[in-house]
N, C-alpha and C positions, 0 to 999 in steps of 0.2 A: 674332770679327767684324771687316772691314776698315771702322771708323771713318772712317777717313782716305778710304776709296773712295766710302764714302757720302756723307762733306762734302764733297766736290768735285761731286759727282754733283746732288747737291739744292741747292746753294749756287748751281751754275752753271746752273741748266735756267731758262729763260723767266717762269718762274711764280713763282719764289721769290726769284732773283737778286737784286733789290730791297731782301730782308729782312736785315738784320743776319748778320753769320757766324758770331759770337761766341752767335746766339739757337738760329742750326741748330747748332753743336757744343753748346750746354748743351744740348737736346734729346737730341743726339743719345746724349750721356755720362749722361744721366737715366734715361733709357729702356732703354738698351741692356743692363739686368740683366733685364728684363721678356719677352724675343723670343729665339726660340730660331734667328732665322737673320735675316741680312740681308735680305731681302726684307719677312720682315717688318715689322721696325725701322724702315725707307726709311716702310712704307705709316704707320704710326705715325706718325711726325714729320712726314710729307708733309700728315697730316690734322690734327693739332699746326696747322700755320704756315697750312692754309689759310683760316680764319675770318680770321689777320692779314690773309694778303696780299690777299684779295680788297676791301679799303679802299682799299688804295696803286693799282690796277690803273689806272684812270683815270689818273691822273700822269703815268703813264711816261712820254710824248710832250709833254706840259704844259711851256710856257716862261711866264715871267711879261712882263707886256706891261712897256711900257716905262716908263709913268707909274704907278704905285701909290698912288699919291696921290689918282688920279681912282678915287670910290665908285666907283664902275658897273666898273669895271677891278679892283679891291680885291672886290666882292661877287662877282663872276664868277668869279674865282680860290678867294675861300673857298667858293665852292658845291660846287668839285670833290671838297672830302674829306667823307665823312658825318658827323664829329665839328661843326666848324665849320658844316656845311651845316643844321644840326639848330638853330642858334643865330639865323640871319638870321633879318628882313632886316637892314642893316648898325644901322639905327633900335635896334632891338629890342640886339642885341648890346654897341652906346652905351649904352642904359640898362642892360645889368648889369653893364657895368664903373664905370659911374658908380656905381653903388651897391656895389659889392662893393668899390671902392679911396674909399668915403666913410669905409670903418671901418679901412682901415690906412692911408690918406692917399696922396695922389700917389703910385706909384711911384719909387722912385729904382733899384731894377735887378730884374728875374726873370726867374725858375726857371720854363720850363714842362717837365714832365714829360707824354710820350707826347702830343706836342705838336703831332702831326697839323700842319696849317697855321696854327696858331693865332698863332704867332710873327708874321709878317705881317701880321695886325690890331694888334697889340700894339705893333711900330715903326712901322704908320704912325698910330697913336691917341697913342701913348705917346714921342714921339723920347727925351725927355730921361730917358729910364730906360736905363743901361749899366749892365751887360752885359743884354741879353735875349736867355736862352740857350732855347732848343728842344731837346729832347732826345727822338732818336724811333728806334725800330727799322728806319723806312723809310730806306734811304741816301737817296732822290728827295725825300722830306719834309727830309730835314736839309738835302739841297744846298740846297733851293728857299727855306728859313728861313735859312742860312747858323748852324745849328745841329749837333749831335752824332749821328751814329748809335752808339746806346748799349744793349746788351741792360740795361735794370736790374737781373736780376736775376744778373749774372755778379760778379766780386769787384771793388772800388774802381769801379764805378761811375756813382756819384755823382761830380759835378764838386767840385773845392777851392773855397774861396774863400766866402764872404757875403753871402746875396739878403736882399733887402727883401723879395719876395713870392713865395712858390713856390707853381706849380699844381700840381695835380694833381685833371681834370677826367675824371670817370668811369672812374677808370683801377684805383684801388683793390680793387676787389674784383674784378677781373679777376688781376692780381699774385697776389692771392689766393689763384686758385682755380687758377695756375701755380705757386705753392708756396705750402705753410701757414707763416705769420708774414713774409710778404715786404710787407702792410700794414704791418702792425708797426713793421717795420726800417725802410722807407722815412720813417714818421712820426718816426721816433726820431731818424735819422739827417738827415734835411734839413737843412742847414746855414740857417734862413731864419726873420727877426723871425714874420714870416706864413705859415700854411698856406691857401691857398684848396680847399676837397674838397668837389667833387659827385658826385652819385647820381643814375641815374634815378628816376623818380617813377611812370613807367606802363611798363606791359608794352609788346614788338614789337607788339601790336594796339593800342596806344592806352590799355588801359583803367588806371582807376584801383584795385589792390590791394593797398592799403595797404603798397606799397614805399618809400614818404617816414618812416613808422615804424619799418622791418623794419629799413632803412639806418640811421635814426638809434640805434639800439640795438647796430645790429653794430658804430659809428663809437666811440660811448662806450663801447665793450665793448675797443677797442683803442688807445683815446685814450693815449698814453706821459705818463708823469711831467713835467711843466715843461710840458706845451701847455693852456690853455683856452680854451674855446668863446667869443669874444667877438661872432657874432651869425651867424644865421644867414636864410638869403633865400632863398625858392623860387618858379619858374616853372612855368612850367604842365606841362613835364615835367622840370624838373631841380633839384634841391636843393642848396644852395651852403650849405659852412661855412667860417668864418673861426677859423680856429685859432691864437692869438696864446701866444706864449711866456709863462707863468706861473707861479703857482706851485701850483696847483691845476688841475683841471676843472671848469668849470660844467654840470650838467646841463641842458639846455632841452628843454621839454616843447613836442613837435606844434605844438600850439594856439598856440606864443609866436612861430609863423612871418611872416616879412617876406614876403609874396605878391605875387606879381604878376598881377594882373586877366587874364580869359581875355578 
């Protein structure tokens, strides 16, 4: 198979250009014992990357206005990515970072993983936290955070160096279900006092089926040595755990959830 014709070919077309190149060759070297022709292998990877890229599509043309400072300018910009747009309004957003950084205290620098535009809210809520790193497979998301385009699951990369708080919001069991133990690795290996890790809570329809359980079982099921659960906070569709350095895991049961009123 000509690999090499393929990376060029998907890496440069309109639709994908966007995405990491480091994301389409691990695809493409994954895959490529599975297809018995190019053609095939192309339509594979192409259907691979397209769940990503249809996120980033909006962006492309996207400049950030001049003042970010100004809400209405800052909510405008985070409305364009789905992750962050799932989070407003800028109100609602304020209260779960006040509450989520009540139990590892101020920031003093973070790690966002698969960080969408998230980075953005975080400098202009958070100034005095250095470094606030973004790290996303979209080149247009990293330009626009002045963060990493980074496939996670290629080798070293993870960033060097020491966060106070590392996210990683709904990102988990996606990693996951792109390779078995890349949860794992990423929880083991985070260089960071704090883990912040959410879950959906409701299905694409809305509804409530007991996905805030399912997740809390699969998250204790992969919790590494030296991390425990010091509290956990859930919204009306998202689950948030604080995963602090220790020397045990604490279990929490459902019922010990910090809720947020519908």
């Amino acid at each position: 198979m000509n690999i090499d014709a393929l990376y060029e070919r998907i890496s440069n077309s309109k639709k994908y250009r966007d995405i990491c190149p480091d994301t389409v060759m691990r695809l493409l070297n994954e895959l490529a014992g599975r297809y018995k022709s190019d053609k095939a292998l192309e339509r594979a990877v192409r259907e691979k990357l397209h769940g990503v890229a249809g996120a980033y599509l909006p962006l492309e043309r996207m400049e950030l206005p001049v003042n970010m400072e100004d809400d209405a300018a800052l909510e405008q910009v985070l409305s364009m990515h789905v992750s962050t747009r799932e989070r407003l309004p800028l109100s609602a957003l304020d209260a779960l970072y006040a509450r989520l950084f009540q139990t590892t205290g101020e920031p003093r620098s973070i790690l966002d993983l698969a960080c969408g535009l998230n980075p953005l809210y975080l400098k202009a809520r958070y100034p005095a936290a250095e470094p606030i790193l973004g790290i996303d497979i979209s080149k247009r998301c990293a330009e626009l955070c002045g963060g990493s385009c980074v496939d996670l699951l290629t080798e070293a990369a993870l960033p060097k160096g020491r966060f106070h708080v590392a996210l990683m919001l709904k990102m988990l069991p996606l990693m996951e279900r792109e390779r078995a133990g890349a949860a794992n690795m990423l929880l083991r290996e985070v260089n960071a006092e704090f883990i912040i890790a959410s879950f959906p809570t409701r299905s694409l329809g809305g509804r409530n089926v007991g996905m805030a359980a399912h997740y809390e079982r699969w998250l204790m099921e992969r919790l590494p040595q030296g991390r425990k659960v010091t509290n956990r906070y859930e919204t009306v569709n998202e689950v948030y755990y604080i995963l602090e350095e220790g020397e045990y895991a604490q279990t929490l049961r459902c019922g010990d959830a910090h809720r947020q009123p519908e």
